[in-house]
C-alpha positions as CSV (number, residue, x, y, z in Angstrom):
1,X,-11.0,-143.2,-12.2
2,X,-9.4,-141.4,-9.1
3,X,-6.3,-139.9,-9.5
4,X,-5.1,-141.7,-5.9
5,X,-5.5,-145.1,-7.6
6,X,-2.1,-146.7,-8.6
7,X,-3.3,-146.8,-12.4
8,X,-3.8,-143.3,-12.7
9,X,-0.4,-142.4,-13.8
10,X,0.1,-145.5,-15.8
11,X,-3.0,-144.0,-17.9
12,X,-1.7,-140.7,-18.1
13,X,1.1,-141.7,-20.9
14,X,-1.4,-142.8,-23.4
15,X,-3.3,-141.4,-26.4
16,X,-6.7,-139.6,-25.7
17,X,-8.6,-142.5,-27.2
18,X,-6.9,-145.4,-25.5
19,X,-7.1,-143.5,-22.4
20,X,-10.8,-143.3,-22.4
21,X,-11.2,-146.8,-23.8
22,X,-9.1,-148.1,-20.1
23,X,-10.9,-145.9,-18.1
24,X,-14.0,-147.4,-19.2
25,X,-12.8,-151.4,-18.8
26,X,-11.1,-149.9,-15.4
27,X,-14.5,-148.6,-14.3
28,X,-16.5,-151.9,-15.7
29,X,-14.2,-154.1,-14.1
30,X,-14.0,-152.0,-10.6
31,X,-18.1,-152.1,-10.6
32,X,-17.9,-155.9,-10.9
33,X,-15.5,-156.4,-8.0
34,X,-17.2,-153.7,-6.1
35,X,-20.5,-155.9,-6.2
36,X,-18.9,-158.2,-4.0
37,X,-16.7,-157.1,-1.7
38,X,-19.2,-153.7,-1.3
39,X,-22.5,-154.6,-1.2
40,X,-24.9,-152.7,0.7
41,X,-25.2,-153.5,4.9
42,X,-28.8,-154.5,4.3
43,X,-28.2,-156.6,1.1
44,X,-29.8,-160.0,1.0
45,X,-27.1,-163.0,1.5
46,X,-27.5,-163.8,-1.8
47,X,-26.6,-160.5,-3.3
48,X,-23.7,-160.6,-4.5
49,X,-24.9,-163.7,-6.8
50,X,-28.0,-161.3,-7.8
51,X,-25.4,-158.8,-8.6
52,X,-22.9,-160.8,-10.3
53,X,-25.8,-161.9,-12.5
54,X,-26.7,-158.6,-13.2
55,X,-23.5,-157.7,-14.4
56,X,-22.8,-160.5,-17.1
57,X,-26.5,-159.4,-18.3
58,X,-24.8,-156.3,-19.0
59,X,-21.7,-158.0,-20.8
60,X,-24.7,-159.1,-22.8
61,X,-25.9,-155.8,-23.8
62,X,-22.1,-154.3,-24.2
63,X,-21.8,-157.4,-26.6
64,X,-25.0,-157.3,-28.1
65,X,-27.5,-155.1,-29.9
66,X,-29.3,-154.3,-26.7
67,X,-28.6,-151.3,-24.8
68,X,-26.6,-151.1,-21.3
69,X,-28.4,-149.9,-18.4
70,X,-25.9,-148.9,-16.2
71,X,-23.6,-145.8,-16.4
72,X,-20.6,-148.6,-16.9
73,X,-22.0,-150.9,-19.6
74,X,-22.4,-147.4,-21.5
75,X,-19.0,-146.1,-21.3
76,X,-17.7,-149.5,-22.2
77,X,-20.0,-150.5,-25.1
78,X,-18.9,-148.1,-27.7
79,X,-14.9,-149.3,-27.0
80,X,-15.9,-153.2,-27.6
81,X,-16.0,-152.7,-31.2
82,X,-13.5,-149.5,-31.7
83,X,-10.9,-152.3,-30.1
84,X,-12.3,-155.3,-31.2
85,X,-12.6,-156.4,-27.2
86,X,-12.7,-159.8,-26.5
87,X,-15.5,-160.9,-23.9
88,X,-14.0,-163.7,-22.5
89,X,-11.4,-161.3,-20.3
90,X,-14.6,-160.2,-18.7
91,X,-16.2,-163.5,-18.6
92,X,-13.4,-164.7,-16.4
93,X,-13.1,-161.4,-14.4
94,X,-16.9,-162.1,-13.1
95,X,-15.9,-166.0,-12.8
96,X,-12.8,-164.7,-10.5
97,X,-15.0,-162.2,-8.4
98,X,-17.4,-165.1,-7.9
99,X,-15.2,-167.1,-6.4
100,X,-14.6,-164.2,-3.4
101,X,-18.3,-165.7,-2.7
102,X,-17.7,-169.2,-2.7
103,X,-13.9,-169.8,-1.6
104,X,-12.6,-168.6,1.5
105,X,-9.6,-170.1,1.8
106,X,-6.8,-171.5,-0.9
107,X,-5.6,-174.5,-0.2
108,X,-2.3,-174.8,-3.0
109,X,-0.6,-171.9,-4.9
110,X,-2.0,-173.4,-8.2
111,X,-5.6,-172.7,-6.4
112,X,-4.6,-168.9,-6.1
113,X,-3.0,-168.8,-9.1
114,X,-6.3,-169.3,-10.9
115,X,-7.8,-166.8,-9.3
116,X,-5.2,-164.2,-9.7
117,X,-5.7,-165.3,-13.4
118,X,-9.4,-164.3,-13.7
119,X,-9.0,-161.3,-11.7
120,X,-6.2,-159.4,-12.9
121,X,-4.8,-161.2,-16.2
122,X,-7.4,-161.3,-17.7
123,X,-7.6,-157.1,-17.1
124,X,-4.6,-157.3,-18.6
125,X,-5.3,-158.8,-21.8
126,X,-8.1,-156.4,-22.0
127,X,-5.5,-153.7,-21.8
128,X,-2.9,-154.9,-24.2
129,X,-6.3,-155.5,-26.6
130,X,-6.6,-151.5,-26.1
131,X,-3.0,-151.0,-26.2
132,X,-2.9,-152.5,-29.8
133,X,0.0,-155.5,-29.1
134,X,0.8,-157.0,-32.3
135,X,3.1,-159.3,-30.9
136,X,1.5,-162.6,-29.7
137,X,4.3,-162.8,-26.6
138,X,2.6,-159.7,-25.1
139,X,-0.1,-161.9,-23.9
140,X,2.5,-163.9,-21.6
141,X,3.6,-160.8,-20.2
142,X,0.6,-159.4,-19.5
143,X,-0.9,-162.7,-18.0
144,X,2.3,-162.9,-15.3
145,X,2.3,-159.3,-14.6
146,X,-1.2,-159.4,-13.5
147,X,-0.1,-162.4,-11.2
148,X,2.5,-159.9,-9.8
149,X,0.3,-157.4,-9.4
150,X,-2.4,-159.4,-7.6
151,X,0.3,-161.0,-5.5
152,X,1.6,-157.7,-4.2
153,X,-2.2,-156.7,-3.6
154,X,-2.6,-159.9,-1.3
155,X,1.0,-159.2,0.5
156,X,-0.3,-155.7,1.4
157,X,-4.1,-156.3,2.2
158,X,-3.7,-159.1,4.3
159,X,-4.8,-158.0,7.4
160,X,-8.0,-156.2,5.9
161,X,-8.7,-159.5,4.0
162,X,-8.5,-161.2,7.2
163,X,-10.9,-158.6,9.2
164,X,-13.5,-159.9,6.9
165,X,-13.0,-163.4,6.7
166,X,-10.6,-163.7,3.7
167,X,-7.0,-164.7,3.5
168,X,-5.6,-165.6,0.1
169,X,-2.1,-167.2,1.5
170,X,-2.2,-170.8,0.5
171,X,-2.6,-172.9,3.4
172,X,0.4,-175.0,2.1
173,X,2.8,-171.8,2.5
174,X,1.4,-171.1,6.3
175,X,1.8,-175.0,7.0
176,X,5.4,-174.5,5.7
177,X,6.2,-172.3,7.6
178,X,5.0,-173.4,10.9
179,X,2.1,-170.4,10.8
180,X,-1.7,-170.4,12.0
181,X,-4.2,-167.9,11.2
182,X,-3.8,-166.7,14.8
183,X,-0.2,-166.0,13.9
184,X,-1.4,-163.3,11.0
185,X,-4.3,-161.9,13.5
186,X,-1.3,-161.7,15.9
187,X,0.8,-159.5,13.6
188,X,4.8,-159.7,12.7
189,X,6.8,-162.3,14.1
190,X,9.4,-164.2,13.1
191,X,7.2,-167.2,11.6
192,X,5.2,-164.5,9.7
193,X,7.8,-162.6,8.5
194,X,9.3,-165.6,7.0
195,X,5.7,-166.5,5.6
196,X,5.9,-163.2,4.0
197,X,9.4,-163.2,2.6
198,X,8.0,-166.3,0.9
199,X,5.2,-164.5,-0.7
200,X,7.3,-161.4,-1.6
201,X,9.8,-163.9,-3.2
202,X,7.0,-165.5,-5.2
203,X,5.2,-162.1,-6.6
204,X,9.6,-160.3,-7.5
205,X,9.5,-164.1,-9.6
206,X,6.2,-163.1,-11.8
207,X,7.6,-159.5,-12.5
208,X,11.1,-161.3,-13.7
209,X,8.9,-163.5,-15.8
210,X,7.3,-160.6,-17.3
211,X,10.4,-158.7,-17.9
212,X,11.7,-161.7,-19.8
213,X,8.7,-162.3,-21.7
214,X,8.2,-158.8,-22.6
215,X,9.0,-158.7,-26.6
216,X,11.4,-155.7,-27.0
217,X,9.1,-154.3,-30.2
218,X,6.8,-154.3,-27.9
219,X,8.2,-151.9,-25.1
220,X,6.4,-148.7,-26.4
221,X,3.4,-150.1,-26.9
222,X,2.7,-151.1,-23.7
223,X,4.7,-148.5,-21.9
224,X,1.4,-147.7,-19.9
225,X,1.6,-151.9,-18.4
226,X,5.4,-150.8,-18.0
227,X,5.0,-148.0,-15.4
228,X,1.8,-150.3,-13.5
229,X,4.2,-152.7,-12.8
230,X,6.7,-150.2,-11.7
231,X,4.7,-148.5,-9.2
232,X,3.2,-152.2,-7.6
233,X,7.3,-153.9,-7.7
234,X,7.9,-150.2,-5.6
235,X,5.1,-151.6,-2.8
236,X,6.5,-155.1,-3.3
237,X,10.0,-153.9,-2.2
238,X,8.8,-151.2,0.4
239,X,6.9,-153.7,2.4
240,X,10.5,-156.0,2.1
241,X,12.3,-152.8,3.3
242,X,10.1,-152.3,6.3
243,X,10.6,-155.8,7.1
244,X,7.6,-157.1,5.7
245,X,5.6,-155.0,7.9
246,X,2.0,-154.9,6.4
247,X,0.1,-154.8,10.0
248,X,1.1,-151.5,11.3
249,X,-0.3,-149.5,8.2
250,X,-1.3,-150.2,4.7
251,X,2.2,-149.6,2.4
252,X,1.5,-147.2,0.1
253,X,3.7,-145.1,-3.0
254,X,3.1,-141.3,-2.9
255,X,1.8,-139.8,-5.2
256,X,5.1,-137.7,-5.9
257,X,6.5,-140.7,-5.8
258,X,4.2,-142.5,-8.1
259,X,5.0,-139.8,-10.3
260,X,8.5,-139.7,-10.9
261,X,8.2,-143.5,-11.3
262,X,5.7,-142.4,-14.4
263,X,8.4,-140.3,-15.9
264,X,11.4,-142.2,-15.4
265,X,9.9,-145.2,-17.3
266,X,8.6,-143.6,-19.6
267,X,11.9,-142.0,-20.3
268,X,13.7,-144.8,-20.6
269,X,11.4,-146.8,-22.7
270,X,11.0,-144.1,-25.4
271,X,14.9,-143.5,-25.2
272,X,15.1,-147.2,-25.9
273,X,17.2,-148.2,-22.4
C-alpha cells in the first residue's frame, strides 16, 4: 500500500497482524478495480470480463484448497481463515467493478447506491471482519460510511470520470437541477455548483448516519474506519470550502495534514471524547 493513499494512516493505528491482514484485502481489492479501469492499451474489448473472471478464479483458490497464482491471492489467503473472512464482501466487490463495464450512466440515486454498496461497503465489512466488531450495529456503520466514502470519491473525480466516458451523478439530480453533461464538461457554474452542493449534501448525510449508528463499545475497535472517514469528510468539506470547485485540480488532504487528522482521532477515541 503507498503511503500517499488516504488509508495509509488509517492503517497505521492498528495491531501488526490486523495491519497486514488490511493491507492484503486493500491490495486484493485494488487489483480487482485496477482490472478495469487499468487495463493494458492493447487489451482486447473484452478484457476486463477475461480479467474479472480471472480474479473470482482466484477467490476460488483464496477460499479453497487450491493455491493462488497471483502475488494478491497469496497475501490474502492465509488472512481468510486467521479472520474468518467472509467471501461474499468480495463476491460483490467483483459484481460492483463489473458493473464499470456494463453501466455508464445511473439513472436514480438508488441505482448508484447499489453500486457504492458493492464497491466500498462491502470493503468495509471486510475490514470490521479484520477489525474484530462484536457488535452487530458495526455492520450499519460500516455499510453507510462506505456510501460516504464513495460519494466523496465521485464528487472529487468527476471530471476524470467524465474524460473517459463515466459520470456516476444520477441523471435525476442533473435533470433537477437544470444540468447537461455539457454543463460538467463546461466546468463551474452556477447550475453545477448547485448540482454539486446537492451531492455534497447527500455524501455529509451518510457520514451522520454513520456517526449515529456507530455503537459506542465499538469506538476503539474500529478507530482505524474512524480516522478513514475523517480524512474523506476533510475532502468532502474542502471541495464545499472552495466552492465546490473539483475542475480546476483534484482536492486533496496533505499528508501533514492527513496526519494530524490520524492523531487527533485517535486521541479522542482512546480518551473516550
Amino acid at each position: 500500500m503507498a503511503r500517499d493513499t488516504n488509508f495509509y494512516y488509517s492503517f497505521l493505528v492498528l495491531p501488526a497482524d490486523q495491519r497486514r491482514a488490511i493491507v492484503a484485502v486493500w491490495d486484493f481489492c485494488r487489483a480487482v478495480d485496477d482490472a478495469v479501469d487499468e487495463p493494458a492499451a492493447d487489451a482486447p474489448v473484452d478484457a476486463p470480463e477475461m480479467a474479472l473472471a480471472r480474479w473470482r478464479s482466484e477467490l476460488d483458490a483464496c477460499f479453497g484448497r487450491s493455491t493462488p497464482s497471483t502475488a494478491q491471492g497469496l497475501a490474502l489467503k492465509p488472512f481468510v481463515e486467521r479472520f474468518t473472512l467472509p467471501r461474499e464482501p468480495f463476491d460483490d466487490l467483483i459484481d460492483g467493478v463489473a458493473m464499470d463495464t456494463e453501466t455508464r450512466r445511473y439513472q436514480t440515486f438508488d441505482d448508484l447506491y447499489e453500486y457504492c454498496i458493492r464497491v466500498a461497503s462491502a470493503v468495509g465489512l471486510l475490514c470490521i471482519q479484520i477489525f474484530g466488531y462484536r457488535d452487530a450495529g458495526s455492520r450499519d456503520y460500516a455499510v453507510a460510511l462506505g456510501v460516504a466514502l464513495q460519494l466523496t470519491n465521485i464528487i472529487r473525480d468527476l471530471p476524470g470520470d467524465l474524460r473517459v466516458g463515466r459520470l456516476y451523478v444520477p441523471q435525476e439530480d442533473l435533470r433537477r437541477f437544470g444540468c447537461t453533461e455539457d454543463d460538467l464538461r463546461a466546468g463551474l457554474s452556477e447550475p453545477v455548483r448547485a448540482l454539486l452542493a446537492h451531492e455534497c449534501e447527500r455524501a455529509r448525510s451518510y457520514y451522520e448516519r454513520a456517526r449515529q449508528v456507530l455503537p459506542p463499545s465499538e469506538r476503539r475497535r474500529l478507530v482505524a474506519a474512524e480516522i478513514m472517514g475523517a480524512i474523506y469528510f476533510e475532502i468532502l468539506t474542502r471541495i464545499e470550502a472552495r466552492g465546490h470547485d473539483v475542475f480546476s485540480e483534484v482536492v486533496r488532504v496533505p499528508r501533514p495534514r492527513r496526519a494530524w487528522i490520524a492523531v487527533s482521532v485517535w486521541v479522542r477515541t482512546m480518551a473516550g471524547l
